[in-house]
N, C-alpha and C positions, 0 to 999 in steps of 0.2 A: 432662602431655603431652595434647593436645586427639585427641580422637577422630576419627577419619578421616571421613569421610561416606559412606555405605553406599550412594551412591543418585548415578546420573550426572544432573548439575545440569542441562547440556543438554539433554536428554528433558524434566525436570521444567518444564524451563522453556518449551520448547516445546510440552509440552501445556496447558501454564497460558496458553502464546498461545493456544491453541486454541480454550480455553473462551471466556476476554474476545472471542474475535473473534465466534463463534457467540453470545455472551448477554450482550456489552456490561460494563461497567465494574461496575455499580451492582446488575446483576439476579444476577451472577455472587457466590456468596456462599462462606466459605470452604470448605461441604463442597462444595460443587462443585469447590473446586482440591484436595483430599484425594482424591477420587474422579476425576479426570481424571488425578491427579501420580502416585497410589497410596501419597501421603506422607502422613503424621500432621499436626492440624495445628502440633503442638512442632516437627517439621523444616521445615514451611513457614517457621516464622516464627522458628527460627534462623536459618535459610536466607537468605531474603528480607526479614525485618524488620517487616513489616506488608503488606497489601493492595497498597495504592497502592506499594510496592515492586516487589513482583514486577508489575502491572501497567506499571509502567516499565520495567521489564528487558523484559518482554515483549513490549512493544510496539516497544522498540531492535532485539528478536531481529525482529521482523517487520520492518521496515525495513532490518535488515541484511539480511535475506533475498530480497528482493522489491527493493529495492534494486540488489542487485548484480545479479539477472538483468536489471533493466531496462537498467544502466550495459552493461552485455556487449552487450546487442543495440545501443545507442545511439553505442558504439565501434567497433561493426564496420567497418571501413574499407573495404571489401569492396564495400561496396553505396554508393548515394548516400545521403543525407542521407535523402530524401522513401523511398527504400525505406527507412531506419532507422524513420523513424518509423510509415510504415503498418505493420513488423512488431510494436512497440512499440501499436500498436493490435489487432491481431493475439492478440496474446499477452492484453493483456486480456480481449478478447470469448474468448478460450479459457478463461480464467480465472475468468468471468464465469459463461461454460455447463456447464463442466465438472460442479461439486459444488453440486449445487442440493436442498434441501430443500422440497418442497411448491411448487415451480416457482418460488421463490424463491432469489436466491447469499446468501452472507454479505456482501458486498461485501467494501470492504477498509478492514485495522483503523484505518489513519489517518484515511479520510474517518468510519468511525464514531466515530471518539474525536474529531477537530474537532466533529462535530454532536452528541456527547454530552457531551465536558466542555469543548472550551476555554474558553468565554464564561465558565467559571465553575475553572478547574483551571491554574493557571498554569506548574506542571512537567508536565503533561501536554499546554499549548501550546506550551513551548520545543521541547519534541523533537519536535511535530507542524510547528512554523516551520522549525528545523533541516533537516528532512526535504524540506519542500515547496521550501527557498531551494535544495537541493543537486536537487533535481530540475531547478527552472526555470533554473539555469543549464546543468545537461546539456540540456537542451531548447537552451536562447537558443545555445548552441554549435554542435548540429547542424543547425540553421536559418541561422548564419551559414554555417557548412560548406555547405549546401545554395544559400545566396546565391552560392559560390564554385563550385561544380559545375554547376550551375544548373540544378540539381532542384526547388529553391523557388523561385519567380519574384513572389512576393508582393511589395509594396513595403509593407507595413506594419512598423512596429516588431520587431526581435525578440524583444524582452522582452514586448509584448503579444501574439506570436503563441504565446510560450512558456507566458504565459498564460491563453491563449483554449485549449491542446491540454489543460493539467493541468486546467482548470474541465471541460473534454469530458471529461477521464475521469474524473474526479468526477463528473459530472452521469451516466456510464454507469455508472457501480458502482451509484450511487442507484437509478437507473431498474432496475439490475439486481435488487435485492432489493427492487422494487416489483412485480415478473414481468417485465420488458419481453424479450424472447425476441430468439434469436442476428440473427434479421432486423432488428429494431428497434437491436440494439446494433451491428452493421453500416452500416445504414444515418446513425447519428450518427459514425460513424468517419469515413465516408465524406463524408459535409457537411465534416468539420471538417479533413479532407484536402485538400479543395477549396479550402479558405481559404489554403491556401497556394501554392497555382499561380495562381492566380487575382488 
């Protein structure tokens, strides 16, 4: 009979997000996930398997996570389309300034695992594709939404406007864990709002 597991997986696994999000993939080593998890590393790696396991897993937990607040505000029906998405901007720049170290964010784990491993990590660019294709279609959705309410008045594409907002909030996490401060990460929300009334 297999022994029960003494230790709630979810915690574990969420503070192992923790770590890779704050020290990246490569710098993060395992007693860093022993001293984040509070597990040994024999139950890490019955657990998990190896490294690059639990950095998968954990990386899905951060996606599921961040994810679904994003999809909640993106489905509000409540509001128009162009308020869905200013609050969807919103919510990052709060995200952004909230938890800053040395006047620097963490950004966020996907745009740092595309600029850390995908060129070179191929299960770690399937689920960072995965992530971004289920994003830009919730974008290209409420931009059509927004063509129909007409909140958005853009005549551009809307798979390139779905586009042009995921690169702005990528290019704001960057800019965010380079110092760029709540004014400068406002002020790129706001350009990239423009682009679609306009």
């Amino acid at each position: 009979m297999a022994r029960p597991r003494m230790f709630d997986e979810e915690r574990a696994l969420d503070a192992a997000m923790r770590t890779f999000w704050e020290k990246g993939y490569e710098a993060t080593s395992t007693q860093d996930l022993c001293a984040a998890t509070g597990l040994g590393r024999s139950s890490i790696y019955n657990t998990f398997k190896s490294k690059h396991d639990l950095f998968e897993r954990a990386l899905a937990h951060y996606i599921d996570t961040m994810g679904s607040a994003q999809s909640a505000l993106l489905e509000d029906t409540r509001h128009s389309a162009a308020d869905r998405i200013r609050a969807l901007f919103a919510m990052v720049v709060d995200g952004e300034t909230e938890h800053r170290a040395g006047g620097r964010s963490l950004g966020c784990l996907t745009v740092n695992t595309t600029v850390e491993l995908a060129a070179r990590d191929s299960r770690a660019a399937a689920i960072v594709e995965r992530d971004t294709a289920r994003r830009l279609a919730a974008l290209r959705a409420v931009i059509e939404e927004g063509r129909r309410d007409g909140s958005i008045t853009s005549g551009r594409d809307a798979e390139a406007l779905a586009r042009f907002i995921n690169a702005a909030i990528g290019g704001m996490r960057v800019s965010s864990q380079g110092g760029a401060d709540r004014a400068t990460l406002e002020a790129i929300a706001e350009v990239t709002l423009d682009a679609l009334i306009h």
